[in-house]
C-alpha positions in Angstrom: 94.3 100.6 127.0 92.5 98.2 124.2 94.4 96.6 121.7 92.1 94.8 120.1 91.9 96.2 116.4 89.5 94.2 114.8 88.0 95.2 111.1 84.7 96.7 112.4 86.3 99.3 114.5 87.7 101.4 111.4 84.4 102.8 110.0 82.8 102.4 113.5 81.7 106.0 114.9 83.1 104.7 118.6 86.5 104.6 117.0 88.6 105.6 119.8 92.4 107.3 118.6 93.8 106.8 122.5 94.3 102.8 121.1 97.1 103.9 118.3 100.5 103.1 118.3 103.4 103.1 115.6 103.2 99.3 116.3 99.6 99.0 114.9 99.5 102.3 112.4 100.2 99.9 109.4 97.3 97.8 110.2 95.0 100.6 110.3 96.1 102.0 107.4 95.5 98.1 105.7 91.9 98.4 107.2 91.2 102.2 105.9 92.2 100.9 102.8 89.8 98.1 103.1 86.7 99.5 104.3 87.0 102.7 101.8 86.5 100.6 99.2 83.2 99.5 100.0 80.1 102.0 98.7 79.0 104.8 101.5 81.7 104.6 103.9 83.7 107.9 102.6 82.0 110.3 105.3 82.4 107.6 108.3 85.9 106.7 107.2 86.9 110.5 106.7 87.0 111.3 110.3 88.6 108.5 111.5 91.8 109.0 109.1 91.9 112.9 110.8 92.0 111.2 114.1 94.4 108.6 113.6 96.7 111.4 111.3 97.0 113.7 114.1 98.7 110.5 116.1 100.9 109.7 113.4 102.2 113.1 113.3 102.1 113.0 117.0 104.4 109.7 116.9 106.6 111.6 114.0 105.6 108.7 111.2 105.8 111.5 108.6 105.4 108.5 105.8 102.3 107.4 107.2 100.6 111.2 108.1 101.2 111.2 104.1 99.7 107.8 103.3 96.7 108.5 105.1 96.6 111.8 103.5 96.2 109.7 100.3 93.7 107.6 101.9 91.6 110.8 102.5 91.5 111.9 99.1 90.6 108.6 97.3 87.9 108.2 100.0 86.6 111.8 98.7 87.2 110.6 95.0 84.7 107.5 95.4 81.9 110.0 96.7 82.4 111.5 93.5 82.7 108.3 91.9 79.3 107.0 93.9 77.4 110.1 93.2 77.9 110.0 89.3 76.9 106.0 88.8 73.3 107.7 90.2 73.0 109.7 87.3 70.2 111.8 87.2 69.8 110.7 90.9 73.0 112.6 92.0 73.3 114.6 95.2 75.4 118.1 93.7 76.2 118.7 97.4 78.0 115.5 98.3 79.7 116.1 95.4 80.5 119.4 95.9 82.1 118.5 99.3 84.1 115.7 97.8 85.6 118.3 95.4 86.0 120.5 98.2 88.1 117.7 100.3 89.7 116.6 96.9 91.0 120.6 96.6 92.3 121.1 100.4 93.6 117.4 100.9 96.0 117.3 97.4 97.0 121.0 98.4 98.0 119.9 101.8 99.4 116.7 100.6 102.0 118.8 98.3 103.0 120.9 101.0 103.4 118.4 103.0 105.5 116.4 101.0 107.8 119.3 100.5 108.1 120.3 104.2 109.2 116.6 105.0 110.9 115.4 102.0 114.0 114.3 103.5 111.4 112.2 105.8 109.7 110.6 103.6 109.3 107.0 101.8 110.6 107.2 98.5 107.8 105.1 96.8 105.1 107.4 99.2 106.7 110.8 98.2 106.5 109.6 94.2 103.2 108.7 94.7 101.8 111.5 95.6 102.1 112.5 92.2 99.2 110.1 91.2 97.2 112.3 93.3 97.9 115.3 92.2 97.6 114.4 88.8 94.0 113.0 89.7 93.5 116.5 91.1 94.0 118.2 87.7 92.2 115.3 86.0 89.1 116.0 88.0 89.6 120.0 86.8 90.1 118.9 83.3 93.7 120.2 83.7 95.0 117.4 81.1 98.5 118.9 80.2 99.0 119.6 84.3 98.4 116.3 85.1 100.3 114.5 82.2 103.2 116.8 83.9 102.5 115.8 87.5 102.2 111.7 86.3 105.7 111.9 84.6 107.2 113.2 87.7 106.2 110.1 89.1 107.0 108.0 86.9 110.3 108.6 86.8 111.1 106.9 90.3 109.3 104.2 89.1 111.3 103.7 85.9 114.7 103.9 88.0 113.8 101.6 90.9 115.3 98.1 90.1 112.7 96.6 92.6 110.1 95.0 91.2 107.9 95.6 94.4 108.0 99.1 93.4 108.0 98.9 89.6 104.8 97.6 89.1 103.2 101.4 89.7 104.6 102.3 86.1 101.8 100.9 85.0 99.2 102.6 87.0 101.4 105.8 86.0 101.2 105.1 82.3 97.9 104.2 82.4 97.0 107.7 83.8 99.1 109.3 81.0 97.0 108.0 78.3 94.3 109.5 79.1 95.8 112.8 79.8 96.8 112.3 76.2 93.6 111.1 75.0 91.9 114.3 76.9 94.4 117.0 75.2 93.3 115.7 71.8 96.1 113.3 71.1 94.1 110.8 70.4 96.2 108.2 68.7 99.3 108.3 71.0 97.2 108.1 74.3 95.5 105.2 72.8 99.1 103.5 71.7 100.4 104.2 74.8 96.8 102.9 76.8 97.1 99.7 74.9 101.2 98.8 75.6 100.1 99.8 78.7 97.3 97.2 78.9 99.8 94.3 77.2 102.2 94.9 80.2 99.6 94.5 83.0 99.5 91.0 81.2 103.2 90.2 79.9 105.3 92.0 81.8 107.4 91.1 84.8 105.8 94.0 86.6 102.4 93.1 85.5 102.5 89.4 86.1 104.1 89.9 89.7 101.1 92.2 90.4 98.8 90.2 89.5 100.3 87.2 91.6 100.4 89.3 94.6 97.4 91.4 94.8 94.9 90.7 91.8 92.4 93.6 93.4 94.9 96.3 92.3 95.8 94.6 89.1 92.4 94.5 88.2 91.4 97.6 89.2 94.3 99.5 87.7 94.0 97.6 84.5 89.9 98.1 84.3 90.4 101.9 85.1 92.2 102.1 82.3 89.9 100.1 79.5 86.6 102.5 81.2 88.5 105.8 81.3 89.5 105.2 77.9 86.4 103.7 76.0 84.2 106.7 78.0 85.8 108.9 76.3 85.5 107.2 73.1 81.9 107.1 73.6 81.7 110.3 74.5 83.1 111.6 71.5 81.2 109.4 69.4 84.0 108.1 68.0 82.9 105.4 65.5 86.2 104.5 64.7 87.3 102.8 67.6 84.1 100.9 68.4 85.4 97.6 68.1 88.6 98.7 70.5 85.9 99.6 72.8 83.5 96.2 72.7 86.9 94.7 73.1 87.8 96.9 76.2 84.6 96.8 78.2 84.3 92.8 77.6 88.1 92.5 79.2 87.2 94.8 81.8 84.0 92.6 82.5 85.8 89.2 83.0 88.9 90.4 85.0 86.6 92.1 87.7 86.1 88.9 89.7 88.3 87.6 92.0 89.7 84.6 91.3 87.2 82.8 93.7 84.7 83.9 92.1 83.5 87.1 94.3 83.0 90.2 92.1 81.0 92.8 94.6 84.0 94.0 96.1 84.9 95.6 92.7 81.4 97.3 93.1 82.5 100.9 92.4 84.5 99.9 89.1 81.5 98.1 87.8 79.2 100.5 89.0 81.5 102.7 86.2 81.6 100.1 83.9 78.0 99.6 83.6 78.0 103.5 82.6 80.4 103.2 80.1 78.1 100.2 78.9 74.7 102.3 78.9 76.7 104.6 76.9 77.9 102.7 74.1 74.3 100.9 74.3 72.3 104.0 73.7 75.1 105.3 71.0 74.4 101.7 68.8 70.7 100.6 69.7 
């Protein structure tokens, strides 16, 4: 039996499940997480999580059948997220699948998590909150998912371990623009710019960044675009200069620090709509 799990064989149609183990599980999950990030490889990468979930329930890792649960959905959110930087261009059936695997995998993911829950990861189980919340995002169900990110959250705010704290922010971030989407305009934008000053200042925020700037700056970003579309979208001339000031920060913290900025493609894919926006609201 071959071993040898190099990157190219997640997202490779020859994928073969026979080669999984619980030994090498976490790797693949590390490469699925990888190679989804990268633009047109949701309906490649789809398959292959099926194939190596049914050995992880197979090899009773019930934490790692609801990981790679996860993995499935935000695969099927960056269709969504691919198809809408086309614009006009947009293909309404890919989307309409990605909705349709966003729908079946958050549903299954719930049960899931309450079928297993005294099986589970802790920091997974809480987590799946995040998607379910992104779930009623997605069917502008604002005061659902404020509901589902505070569940969340409150692991988060009891864990003493900073390893898991950090994902308060990506929490909080999310609940200000639930906020911001129910009409509470001011306290989602309060609560989206503390939010922002922690990714900088606070403990949480600083170890992130240390450890993994690619989620630090894509967390942080998400929340400066999610926020200042809205604003655009409102036409809210009032907060135009938070806006400028958003978009720029997003702009200079999607690089890596040695200098490579393509892997953020799909955030600046967004960014550069948010940009068009506010370009064609102040000519």
């Amino acid at each position: 039996m071959c071993y040898n799990l190099g990157m190219e064989k997640i997202g490779d149609p020859s994928f073969d499940r026979e080669i999984i183990t619980k030994e090498n599980l976490p790797m693949l999950l590390t490469q699925i997480g990888t190679e989804r990030e990268k633009k047109g490889t949701s309906e490649t990468i789809i398959p292959q999580i099926h194939k190596i979930r049914v050995e992880a329930e197979r090899l009773g890792e019930k934490s790692m059948v609801l990981q790679l649960y996860q993995e499935e959905f935000l695969s099927a959110q960056h269709m969504v997220m691919e198809e809408k930087a086309k614009r006009f261009k947009a293909n309404p059936l890919r989307v309409a699948k990605a909705l349709f695997i966003l729908e079946r995998t958050s549903k299954t993911m719930e049960d899931y998590s309450e079928t297993n829950s005294e099986n589970l990861d802790p920091v997974v189980k809480a987590r799946v909150f995040r998607f379910l919340g992104r779930h009623a995002d997605h069917k502008s169900q604002y005061k659902k998912s404020e509901e589902y990110y505070k569940k969340g959250l409150e692991y988060f705010d009891q864990s003493t371990k900073i390893e898991e704290r950090f994902n308060r922010l990506e929490f909080l971030g999310f609940i200000s623009n639930s906020l911001i989407k129910q009409g509470k305009t001011e306290r989602g934008l309060a609560l989206a710019q503390q939010t922002l000053r922690d990714f900088d200042d606070s403990n949480e925020g600083k170890w992130l960044k240390e450890n993994d700037y690619y989620t630090w700056a894509v967390w942080k970003s998400g929340i400066e675009i999610r926020t200042s579309e809205h604003i655009a979208n409102t036409n809210d001339l009032e907060h135009t200069d938070l806006v400028n000031n958003f978009l720029r920060d997003a702009e200079n913290i999607l690089t890596i620090p040695d200098g490579n900025s393509e892997i953020f493609r799909l955030r600046l894919d967004e960014l550069d709509i948010v940009k068009d926006l506010m370009n064609r609201r102040n000519p």
